[in-house]
mmCIF file of the N, C-alpha and C atoms, coordinates in Angstrom:
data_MODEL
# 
_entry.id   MODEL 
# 
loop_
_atom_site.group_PDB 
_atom_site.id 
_atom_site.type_symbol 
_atom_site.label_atom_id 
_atom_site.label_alt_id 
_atom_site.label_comp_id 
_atom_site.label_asym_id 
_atom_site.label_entity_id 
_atom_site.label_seq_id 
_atom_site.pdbx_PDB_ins_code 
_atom_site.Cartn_x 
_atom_site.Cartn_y 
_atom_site.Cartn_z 
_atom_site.occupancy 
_atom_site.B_iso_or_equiv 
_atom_site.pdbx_formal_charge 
_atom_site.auth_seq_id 
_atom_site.auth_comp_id 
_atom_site.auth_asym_id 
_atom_site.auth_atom_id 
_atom_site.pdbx_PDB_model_num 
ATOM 1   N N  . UNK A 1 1  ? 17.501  -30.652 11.093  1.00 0.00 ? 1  UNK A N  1 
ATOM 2   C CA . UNK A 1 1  ? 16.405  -29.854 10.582  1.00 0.00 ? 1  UNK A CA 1 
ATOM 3   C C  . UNK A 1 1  ? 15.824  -30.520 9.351   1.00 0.00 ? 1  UNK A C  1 
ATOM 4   N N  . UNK A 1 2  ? 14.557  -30.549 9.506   1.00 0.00 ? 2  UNK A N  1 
ATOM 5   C CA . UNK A 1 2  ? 13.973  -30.824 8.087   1.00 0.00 ? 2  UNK A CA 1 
ATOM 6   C C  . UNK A 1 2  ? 13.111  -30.435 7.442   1.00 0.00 ? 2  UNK A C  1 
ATOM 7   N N  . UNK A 1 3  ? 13.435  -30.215 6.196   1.00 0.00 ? 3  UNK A N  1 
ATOM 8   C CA . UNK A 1 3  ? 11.752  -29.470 5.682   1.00 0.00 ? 3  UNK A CA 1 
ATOM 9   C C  . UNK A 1 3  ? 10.900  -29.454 5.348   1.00 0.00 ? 3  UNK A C  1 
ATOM 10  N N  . UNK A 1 4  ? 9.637   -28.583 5.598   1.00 0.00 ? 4  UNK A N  1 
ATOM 11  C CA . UNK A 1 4  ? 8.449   -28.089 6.185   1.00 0.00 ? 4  UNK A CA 1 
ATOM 12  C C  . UNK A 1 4  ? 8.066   -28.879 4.195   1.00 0.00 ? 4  UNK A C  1 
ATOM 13  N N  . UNK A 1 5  ? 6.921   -29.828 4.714   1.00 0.00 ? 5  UNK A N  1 
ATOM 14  C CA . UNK A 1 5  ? 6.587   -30.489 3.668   1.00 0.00 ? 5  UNK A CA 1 
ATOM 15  C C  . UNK A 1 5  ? 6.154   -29.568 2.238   1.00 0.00 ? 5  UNK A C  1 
ATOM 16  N N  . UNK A 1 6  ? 6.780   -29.834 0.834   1.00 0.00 ? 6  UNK A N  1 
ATOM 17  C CA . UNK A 1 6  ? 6.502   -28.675 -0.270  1.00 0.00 ? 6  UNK A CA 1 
ATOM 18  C C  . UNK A 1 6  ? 7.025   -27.490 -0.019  1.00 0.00 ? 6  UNK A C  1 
ATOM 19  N N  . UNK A 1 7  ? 7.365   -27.042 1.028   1.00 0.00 ? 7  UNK A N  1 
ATOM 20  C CA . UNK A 1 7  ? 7.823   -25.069 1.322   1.00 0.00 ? 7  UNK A CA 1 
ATOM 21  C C  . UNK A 1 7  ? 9.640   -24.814 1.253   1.00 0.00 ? 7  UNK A C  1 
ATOM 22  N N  . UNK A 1 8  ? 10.131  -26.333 1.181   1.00 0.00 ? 8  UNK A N  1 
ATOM 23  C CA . UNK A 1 8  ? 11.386  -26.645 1.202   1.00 0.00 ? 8  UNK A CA 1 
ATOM 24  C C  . UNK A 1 8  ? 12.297  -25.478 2.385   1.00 0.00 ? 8  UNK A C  1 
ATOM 25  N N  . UNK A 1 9  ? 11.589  -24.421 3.567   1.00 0.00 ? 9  UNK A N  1 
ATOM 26  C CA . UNK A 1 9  ? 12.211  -24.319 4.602   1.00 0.00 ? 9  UNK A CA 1 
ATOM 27  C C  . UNK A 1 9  ? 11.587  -25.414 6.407   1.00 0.00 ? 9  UNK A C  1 
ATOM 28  N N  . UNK A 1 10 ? 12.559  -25.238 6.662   1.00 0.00 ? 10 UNK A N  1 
ATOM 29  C CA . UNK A 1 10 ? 13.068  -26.130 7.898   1.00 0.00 ? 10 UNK A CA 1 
ATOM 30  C C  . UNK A 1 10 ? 11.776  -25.736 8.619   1.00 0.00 ? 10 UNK A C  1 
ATOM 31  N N  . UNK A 1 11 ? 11.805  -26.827 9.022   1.00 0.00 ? 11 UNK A N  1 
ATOM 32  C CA . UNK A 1 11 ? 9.992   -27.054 10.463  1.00 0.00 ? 11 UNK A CA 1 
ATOM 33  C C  . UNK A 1 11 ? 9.989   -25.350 11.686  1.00 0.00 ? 11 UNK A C  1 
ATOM 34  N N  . UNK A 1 12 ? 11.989  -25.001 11.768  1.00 0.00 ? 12 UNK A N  1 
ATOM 35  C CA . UNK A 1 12 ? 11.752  -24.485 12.901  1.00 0.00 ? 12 UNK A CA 1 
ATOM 36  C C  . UNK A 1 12 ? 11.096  -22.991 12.207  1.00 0.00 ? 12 UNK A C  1 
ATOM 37  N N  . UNK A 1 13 ? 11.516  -23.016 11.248  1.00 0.00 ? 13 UNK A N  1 
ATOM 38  C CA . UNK A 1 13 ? 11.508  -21.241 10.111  1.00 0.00 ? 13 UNK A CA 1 
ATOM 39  C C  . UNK A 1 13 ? 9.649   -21.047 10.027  1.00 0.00 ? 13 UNK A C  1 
ATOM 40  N N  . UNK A 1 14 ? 9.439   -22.505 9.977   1.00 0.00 ? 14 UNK A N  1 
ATOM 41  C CA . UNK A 1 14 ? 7.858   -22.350 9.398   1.00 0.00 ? 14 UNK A CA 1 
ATOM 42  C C  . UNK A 1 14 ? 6.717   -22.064 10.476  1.00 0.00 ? 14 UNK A C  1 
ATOM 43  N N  . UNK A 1 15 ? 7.495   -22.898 12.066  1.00 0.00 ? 15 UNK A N  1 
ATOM 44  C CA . UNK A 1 15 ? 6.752   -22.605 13.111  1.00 0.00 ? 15 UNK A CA 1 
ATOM 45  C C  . UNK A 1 15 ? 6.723   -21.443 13.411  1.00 0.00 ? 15 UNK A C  1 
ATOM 46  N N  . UNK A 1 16 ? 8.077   -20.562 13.155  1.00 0.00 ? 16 UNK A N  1 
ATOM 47  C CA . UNK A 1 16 ? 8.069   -19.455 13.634  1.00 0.00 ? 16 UNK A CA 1 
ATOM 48  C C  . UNK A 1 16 ? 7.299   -18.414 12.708  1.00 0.00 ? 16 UNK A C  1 
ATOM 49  N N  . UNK A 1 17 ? 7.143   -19.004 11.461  1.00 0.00 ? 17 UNK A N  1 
ATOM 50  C CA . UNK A 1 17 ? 6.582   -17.744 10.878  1.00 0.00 ? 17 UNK A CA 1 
ATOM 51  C C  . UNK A 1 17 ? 5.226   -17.640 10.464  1.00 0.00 ? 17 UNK A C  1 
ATOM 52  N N  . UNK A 1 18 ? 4.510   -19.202 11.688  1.00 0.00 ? 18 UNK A N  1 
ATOM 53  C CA . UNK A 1 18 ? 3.262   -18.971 11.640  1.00 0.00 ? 18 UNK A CA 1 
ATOM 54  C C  . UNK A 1 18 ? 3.047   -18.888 12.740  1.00 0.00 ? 18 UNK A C  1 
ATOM 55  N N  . UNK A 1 19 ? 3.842   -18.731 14.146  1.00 0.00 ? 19 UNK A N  1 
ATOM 56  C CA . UNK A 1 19 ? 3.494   -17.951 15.071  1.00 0.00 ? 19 UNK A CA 1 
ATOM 57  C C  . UNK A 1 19 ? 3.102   -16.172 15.008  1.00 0.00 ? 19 UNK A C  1 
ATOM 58  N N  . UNK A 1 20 ? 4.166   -15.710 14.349  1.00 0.00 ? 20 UNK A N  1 
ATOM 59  C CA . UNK A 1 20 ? 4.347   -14.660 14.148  1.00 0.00 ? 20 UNK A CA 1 
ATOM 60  C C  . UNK A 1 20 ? 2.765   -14.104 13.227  1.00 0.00 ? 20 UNK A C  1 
ATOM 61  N N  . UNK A 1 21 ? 2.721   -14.860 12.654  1.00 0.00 ? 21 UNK A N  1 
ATOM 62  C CA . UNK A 1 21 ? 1.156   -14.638 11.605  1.00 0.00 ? 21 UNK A CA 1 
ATOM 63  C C  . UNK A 1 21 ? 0.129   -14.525 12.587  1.00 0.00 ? 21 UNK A C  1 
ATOM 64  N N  . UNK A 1 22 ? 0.720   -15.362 13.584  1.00 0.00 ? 22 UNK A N  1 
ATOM 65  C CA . UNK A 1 22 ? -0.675  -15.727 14.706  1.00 0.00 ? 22 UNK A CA 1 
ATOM 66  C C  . UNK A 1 22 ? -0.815  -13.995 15.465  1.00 0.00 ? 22 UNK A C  1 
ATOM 67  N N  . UNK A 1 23 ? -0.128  -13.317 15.544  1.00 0.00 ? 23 UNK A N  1 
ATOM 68  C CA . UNK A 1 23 ? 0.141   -12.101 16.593  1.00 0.00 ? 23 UNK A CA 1 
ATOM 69  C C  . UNK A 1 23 ? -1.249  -10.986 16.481  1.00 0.00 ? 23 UNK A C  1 
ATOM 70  N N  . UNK A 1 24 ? -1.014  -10.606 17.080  1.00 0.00 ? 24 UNK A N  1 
ATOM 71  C CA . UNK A 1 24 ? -2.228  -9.430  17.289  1.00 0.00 ? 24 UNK A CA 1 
ATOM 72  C C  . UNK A 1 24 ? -1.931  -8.158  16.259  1.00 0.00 ? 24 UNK A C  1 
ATOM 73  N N  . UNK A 1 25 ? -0.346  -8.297  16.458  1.00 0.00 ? 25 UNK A N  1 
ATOM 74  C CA . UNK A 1 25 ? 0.722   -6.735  16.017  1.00 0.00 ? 25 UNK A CA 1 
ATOM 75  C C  . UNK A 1 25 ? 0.474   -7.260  14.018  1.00 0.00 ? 25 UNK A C  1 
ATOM 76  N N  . UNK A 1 26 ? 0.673   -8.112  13.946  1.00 0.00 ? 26 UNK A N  1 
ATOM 77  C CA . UNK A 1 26 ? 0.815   -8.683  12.792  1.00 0.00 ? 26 UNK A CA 1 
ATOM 78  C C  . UNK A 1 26 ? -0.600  -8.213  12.247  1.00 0.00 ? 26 UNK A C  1 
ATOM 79  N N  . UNK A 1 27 ? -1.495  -8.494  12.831  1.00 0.00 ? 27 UNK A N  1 
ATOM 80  C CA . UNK A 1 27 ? -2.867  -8.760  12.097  1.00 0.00 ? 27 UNK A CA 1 
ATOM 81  C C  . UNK A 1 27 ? -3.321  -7.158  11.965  1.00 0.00 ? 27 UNK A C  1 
ATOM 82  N N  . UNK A 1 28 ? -3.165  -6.336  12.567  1.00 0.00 ? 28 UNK A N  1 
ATOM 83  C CA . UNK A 1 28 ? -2.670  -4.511  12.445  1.00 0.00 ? 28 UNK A CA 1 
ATOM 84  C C  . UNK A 1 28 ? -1.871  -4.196  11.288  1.00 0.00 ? 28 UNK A C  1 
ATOM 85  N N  . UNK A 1 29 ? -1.160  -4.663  11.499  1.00 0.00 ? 29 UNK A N  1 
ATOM 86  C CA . UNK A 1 29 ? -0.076  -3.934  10.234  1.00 0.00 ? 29 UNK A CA 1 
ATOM 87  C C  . UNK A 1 29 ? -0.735  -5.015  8.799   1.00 0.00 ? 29 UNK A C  1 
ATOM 88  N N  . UNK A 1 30 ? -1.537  -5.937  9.296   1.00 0.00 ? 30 UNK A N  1 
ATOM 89  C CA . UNK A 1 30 ? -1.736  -6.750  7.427   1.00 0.00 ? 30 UNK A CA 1 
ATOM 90  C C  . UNK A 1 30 ? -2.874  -5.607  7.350   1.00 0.00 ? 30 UNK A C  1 
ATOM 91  N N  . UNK A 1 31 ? -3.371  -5.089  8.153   1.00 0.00 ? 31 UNK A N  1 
ATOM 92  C CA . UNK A 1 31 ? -4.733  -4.203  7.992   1.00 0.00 ? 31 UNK A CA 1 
ATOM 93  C C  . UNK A 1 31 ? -4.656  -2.864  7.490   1.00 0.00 ? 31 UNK A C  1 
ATOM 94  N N  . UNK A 1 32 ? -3.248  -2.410  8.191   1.00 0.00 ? 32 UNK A N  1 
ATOM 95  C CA . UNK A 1 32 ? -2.747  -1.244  8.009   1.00 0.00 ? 32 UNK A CA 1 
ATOM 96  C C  . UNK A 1 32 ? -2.745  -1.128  6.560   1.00 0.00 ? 32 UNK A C  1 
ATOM 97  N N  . UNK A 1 33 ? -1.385  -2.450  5.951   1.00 0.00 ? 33 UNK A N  1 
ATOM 98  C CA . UNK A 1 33 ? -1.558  -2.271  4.657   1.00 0.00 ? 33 UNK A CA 1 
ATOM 99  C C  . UNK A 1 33 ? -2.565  -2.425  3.452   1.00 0.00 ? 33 UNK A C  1 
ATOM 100 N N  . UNK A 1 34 ? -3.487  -3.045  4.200   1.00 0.00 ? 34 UNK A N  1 
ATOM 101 C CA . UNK A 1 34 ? -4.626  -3.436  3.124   1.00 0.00 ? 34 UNK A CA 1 
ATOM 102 C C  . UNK A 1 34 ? -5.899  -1.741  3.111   1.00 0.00 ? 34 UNK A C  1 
ATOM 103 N N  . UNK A 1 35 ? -5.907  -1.016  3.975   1.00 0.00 ? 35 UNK A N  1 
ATOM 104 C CA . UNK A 1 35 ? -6.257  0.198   3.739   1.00 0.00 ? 35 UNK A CA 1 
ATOM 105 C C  . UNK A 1 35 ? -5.469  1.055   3.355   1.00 0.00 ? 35 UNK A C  1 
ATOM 106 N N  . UNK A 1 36 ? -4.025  1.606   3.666   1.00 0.00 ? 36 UNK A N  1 
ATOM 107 C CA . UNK A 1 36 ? -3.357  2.230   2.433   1.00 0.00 ? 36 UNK A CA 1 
ATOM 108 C C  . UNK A 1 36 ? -3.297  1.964   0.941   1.00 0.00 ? 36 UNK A C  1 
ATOM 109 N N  . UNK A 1 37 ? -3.445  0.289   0.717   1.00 0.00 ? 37 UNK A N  1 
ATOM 110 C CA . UNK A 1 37 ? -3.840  -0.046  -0.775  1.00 0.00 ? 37 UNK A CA 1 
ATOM 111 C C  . UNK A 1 37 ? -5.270  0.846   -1.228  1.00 0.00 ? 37 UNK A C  1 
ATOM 112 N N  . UNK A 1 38 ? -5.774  0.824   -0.084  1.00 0.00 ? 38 UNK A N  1 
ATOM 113 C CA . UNK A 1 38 ? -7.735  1.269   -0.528  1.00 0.00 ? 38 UNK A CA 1 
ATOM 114 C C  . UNK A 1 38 ? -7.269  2.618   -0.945  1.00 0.00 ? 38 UNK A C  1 
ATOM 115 N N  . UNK A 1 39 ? -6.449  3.399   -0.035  1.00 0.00 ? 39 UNK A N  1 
ATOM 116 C CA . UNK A 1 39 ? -6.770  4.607   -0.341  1.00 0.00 ? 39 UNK A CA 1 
ATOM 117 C C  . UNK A 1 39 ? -5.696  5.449   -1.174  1.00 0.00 ? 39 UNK A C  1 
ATOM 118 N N  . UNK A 1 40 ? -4.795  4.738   -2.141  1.00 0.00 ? 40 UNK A N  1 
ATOM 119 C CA . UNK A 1 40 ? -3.999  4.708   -2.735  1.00 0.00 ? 40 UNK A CA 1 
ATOM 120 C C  . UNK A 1 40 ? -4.718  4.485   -4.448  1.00 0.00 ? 40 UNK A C  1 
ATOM 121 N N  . UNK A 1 41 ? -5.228  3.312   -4.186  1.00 0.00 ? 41 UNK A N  1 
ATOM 122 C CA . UNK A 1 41 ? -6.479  2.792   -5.573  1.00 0.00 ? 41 UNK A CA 1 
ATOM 123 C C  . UNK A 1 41 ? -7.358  4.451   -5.163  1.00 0.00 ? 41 UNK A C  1 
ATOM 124 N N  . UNK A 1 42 ? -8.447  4.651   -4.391  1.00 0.00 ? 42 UNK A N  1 
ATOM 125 C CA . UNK A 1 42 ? -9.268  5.972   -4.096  1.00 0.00 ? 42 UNK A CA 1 
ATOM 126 C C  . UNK A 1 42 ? -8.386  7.107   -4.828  1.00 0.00 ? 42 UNK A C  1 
ATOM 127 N N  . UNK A 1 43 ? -7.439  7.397   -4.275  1.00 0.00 ? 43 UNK A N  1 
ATOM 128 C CA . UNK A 1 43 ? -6.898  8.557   -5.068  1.00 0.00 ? 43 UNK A CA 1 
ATOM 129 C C  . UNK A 1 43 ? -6.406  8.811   -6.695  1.00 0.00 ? 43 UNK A C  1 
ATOM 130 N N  . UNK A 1 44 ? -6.300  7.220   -7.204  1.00 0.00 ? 44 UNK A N  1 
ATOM 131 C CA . UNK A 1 44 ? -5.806  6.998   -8.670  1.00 0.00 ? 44 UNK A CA 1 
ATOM 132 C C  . UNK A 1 44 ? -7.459  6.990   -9.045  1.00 0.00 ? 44 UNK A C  1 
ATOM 133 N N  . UNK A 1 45 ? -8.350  6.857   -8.968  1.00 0.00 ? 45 UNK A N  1 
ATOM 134 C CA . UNK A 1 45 ? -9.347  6.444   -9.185  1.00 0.00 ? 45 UNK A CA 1 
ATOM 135 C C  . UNK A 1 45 ? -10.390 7.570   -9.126  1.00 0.00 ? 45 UNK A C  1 
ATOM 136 N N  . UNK A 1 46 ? -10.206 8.545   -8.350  1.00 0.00 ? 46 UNK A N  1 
ATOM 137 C CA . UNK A 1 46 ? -10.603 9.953   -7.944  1.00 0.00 ? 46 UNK A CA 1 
ATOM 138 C C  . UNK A 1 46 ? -9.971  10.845  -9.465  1.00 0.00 ? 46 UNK A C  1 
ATOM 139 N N  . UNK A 1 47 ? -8.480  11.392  -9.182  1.00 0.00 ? 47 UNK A N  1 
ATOM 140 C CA . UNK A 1 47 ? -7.899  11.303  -10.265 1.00 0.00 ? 47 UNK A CA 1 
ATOM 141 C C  . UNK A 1 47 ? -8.225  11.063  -11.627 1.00 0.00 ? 47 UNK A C  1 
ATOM 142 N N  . UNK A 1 48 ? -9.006  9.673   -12.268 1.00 0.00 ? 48 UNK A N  1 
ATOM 143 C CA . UNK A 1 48 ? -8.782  9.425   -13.574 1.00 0.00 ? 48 UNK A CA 1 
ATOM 144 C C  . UNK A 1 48 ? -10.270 9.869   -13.484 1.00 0.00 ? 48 UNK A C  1 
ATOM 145 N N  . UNK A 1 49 ? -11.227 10.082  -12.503 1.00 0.00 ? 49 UNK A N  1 
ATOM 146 C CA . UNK A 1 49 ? -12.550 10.292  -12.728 1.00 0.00 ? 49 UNK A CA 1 
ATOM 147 C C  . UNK A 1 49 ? -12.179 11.766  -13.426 1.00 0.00 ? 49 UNK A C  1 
ATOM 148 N N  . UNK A 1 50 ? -11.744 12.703  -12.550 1.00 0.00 ? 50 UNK A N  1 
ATOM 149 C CA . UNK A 1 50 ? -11.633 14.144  -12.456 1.00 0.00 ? 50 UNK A CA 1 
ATOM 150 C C  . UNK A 1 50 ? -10.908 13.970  -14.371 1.00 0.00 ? 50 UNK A C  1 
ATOM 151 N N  . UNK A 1 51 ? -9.840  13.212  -14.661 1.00 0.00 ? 51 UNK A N  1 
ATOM 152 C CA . UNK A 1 51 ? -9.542  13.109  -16.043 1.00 0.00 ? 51 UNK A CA 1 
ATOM 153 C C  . UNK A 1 51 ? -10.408 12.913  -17.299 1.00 0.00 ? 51 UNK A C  1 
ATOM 154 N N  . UNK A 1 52 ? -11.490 11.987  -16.940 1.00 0.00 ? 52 UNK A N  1 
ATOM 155 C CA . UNK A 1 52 ? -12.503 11.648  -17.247 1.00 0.00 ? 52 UNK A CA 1 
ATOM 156 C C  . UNK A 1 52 ? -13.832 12.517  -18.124 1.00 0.00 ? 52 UNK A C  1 
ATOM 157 N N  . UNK A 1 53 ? -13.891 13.407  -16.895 1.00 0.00 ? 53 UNK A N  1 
ATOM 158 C CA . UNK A 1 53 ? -14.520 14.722  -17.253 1.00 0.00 ? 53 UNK A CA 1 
ATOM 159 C C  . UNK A 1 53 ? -14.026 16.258  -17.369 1.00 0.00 ? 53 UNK A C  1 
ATOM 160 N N  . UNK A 1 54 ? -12.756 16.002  -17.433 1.00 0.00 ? 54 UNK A N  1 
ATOM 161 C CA . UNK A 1 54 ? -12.362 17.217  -18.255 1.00 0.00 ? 54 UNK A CA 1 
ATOM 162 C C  . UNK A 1 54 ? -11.525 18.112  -17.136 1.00 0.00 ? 54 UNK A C  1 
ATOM 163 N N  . UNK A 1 55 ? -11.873 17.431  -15.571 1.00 0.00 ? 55 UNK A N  1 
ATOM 164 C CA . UNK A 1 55 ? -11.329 18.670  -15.032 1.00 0.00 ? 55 UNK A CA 1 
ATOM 165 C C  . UNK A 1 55 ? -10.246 18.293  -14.267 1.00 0.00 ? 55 UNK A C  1 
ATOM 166 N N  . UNK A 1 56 ? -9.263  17.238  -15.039 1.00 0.00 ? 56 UNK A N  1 
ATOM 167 C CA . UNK A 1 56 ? -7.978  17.117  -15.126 1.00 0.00 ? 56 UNK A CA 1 
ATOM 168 C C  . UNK A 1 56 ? -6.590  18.140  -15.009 1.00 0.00 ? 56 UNK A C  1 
ATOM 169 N N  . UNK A 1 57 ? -6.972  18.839  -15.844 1.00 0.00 ? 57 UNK A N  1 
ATOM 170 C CA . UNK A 1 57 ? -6.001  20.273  -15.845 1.00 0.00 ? 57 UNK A CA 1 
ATOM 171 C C  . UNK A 1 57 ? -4.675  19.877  -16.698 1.00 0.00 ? 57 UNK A C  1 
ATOM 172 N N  . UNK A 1 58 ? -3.484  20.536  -16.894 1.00 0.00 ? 58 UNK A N  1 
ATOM 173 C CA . UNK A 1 58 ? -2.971  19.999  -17.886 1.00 0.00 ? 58 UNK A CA 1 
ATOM 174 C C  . UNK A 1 58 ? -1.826  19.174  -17.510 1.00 0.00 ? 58 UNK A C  1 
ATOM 175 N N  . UNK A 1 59 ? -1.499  18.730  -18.915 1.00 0.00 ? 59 UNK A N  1 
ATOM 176 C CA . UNK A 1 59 ? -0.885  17.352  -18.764 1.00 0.00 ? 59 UNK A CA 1 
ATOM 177 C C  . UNK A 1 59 ? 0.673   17.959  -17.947 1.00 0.00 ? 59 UNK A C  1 
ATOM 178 N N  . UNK A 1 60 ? 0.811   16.999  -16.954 1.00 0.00 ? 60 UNK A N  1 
ATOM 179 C CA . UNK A 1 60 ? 2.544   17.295  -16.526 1.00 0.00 ? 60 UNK A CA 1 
ATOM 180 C C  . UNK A 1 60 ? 3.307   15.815  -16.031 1.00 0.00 ? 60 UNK A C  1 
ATOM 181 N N  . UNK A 1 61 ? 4.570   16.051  -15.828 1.00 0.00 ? 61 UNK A N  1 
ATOM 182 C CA . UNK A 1 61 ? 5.472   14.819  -15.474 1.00 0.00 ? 61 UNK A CA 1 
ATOM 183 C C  . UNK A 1 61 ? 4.823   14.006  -13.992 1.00 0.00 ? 61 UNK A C  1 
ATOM 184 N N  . UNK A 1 62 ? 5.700   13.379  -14.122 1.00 0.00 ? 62 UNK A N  1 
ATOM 185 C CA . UNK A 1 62 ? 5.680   12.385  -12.567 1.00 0.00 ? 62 UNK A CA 1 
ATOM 186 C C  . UNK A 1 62 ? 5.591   13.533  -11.745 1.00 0.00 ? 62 UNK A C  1 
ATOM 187 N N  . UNK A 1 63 ? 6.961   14.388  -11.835 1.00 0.00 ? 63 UNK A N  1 
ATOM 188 C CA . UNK A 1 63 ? 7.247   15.248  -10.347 1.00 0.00 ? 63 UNK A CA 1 
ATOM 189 C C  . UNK A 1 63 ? 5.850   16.227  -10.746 1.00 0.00 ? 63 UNK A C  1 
ATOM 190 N N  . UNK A 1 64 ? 5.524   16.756  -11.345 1.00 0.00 ? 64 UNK A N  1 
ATOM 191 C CA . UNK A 1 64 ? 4.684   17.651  -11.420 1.00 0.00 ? 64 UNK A CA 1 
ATOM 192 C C  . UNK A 1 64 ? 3.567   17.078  -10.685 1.00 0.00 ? 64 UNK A C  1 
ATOM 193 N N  . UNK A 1 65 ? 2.982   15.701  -10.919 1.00 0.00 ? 65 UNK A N  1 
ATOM 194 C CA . UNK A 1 65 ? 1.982   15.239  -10.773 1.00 0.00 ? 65 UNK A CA 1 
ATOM 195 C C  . UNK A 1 65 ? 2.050   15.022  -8.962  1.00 0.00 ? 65 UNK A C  1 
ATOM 196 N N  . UNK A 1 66 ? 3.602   14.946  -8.452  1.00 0.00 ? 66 UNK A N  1 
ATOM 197 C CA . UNK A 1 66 ? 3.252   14.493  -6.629  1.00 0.00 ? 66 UNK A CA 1 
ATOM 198 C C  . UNK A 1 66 ? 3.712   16.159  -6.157  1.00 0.00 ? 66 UNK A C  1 
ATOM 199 N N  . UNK A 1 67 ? 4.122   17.152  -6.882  1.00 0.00 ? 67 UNK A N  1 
ATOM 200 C CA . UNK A 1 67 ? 3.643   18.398  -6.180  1.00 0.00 ? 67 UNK A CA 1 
ATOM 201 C C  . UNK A 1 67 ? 2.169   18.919  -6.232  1.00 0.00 ? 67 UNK A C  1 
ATOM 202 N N  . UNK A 1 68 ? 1.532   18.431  -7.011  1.00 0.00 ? 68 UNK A N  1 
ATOM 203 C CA . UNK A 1 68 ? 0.321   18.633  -7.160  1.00 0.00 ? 68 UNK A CA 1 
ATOM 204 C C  . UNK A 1 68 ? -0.465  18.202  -5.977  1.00 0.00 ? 68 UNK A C  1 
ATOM 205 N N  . UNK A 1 69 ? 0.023   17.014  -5.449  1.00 0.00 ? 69 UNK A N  1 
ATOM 206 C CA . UNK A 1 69 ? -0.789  15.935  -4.722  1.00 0.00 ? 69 UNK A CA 1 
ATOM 207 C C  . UNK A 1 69 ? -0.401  17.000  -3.478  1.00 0.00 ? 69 UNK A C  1 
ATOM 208 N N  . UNK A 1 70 ? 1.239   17.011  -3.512  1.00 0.00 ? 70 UNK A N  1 
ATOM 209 C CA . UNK A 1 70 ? 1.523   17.704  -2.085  1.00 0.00 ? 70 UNK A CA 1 
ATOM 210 C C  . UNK A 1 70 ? 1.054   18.954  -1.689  1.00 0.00 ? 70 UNK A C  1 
ATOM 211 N N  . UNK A 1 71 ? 0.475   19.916  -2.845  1.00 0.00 ? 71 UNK A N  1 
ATOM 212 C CA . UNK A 1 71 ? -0.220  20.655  -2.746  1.00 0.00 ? 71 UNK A CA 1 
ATOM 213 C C  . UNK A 1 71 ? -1.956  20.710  -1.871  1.00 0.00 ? 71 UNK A C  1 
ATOM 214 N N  . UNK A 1 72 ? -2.069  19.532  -1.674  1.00 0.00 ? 72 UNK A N  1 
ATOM 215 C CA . UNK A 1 72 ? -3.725  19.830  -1.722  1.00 0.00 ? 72 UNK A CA 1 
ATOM 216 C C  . UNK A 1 72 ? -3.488  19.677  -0.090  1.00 0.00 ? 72 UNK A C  1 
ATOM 217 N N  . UNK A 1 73 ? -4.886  19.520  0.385   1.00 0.00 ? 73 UNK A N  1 
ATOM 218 C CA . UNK A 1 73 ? -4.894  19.538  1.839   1.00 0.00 ? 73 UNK A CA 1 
ATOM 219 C C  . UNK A 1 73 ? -4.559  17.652  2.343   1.00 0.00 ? 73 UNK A C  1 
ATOM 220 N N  . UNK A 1 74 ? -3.860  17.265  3.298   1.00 0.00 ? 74 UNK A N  1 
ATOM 221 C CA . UNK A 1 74 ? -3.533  16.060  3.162   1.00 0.00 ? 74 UNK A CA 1 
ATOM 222 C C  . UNK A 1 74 ? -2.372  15.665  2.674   1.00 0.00 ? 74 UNK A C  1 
ATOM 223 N N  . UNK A 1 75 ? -2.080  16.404  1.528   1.00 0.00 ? 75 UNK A N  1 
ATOM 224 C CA . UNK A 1 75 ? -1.243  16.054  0.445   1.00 0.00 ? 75 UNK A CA 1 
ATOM 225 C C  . UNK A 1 75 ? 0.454   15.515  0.599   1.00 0.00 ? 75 UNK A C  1 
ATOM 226 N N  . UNK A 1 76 ? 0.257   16.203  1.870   1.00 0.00 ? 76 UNK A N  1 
ATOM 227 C CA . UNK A 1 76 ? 1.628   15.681  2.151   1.00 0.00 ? 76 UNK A CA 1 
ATOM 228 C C  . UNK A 1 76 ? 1.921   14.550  3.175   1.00 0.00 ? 76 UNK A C  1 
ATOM 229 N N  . UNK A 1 77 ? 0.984   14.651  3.907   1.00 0.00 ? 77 UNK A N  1 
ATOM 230 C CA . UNK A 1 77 ? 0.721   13.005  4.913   1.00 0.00 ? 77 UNK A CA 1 
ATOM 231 C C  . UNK A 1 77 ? 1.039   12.190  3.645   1.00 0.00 ? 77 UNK A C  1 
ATOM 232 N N  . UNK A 1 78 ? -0.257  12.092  2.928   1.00 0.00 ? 78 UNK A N  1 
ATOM 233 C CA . UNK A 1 78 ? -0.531  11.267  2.013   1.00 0.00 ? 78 UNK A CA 1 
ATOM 234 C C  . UNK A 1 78 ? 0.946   10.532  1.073   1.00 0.00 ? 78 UNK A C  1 
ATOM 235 N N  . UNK A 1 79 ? 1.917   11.802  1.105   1.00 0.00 ? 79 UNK A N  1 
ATOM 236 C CA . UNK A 1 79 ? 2.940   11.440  0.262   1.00 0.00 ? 79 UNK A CA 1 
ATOM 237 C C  . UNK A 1 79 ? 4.225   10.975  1.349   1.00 0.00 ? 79 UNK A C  1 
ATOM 238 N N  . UNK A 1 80 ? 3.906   11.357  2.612   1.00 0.00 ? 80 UNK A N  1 
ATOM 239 C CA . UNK A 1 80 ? 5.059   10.778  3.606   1.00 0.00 ? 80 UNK A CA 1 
ATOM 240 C C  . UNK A 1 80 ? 5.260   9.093   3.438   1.00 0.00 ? 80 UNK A C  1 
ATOM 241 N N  . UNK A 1 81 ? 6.886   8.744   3.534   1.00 0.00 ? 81 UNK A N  1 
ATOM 242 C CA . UNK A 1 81 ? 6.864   7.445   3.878   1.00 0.00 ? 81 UNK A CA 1 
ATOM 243 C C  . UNK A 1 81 ? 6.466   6.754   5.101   1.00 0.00 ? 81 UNK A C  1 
# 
């Protein structure tokens, strides 16, 4: 085995893990995650607006802050792993 020039893993690790890049399933799930980022930023961003202008409501902890979330409509998809 030898290695994949600069990446210091082996030719076979690198073929395989740019086959795998190549996949259909792959290119879904990079998508998947690149819109949960969107709508993850949307909700912090929604959030600091609503903070912004006052209609924040009052200050509470972490947990306070994801019963809040789990409260709303969505809220709990939103917070499922």
């Amino acid at each position: 085995m030898t290695a994949a020039a600069g990446h210091g893993l082996p030719c076979s690790a690198q073929r395989g893990g740019e086959a795998v890049a190549r996949r259909r399933e792959f290119s879904w799930f990079a998508r998947y995650g690149l819109v949960a980022r969107g709508v993850s930023y949307a909700i912090i961003g929604i959030l600091a607006l609503q903070l912004a202008i006052g209609a924040g409501g009052k200050t509470t902890t972490q947990r306070g802050a994801l019963l809040e979330i789990a409260e709303r409509p969505f809220g709990r998809a939103l917070l499922s792993p």
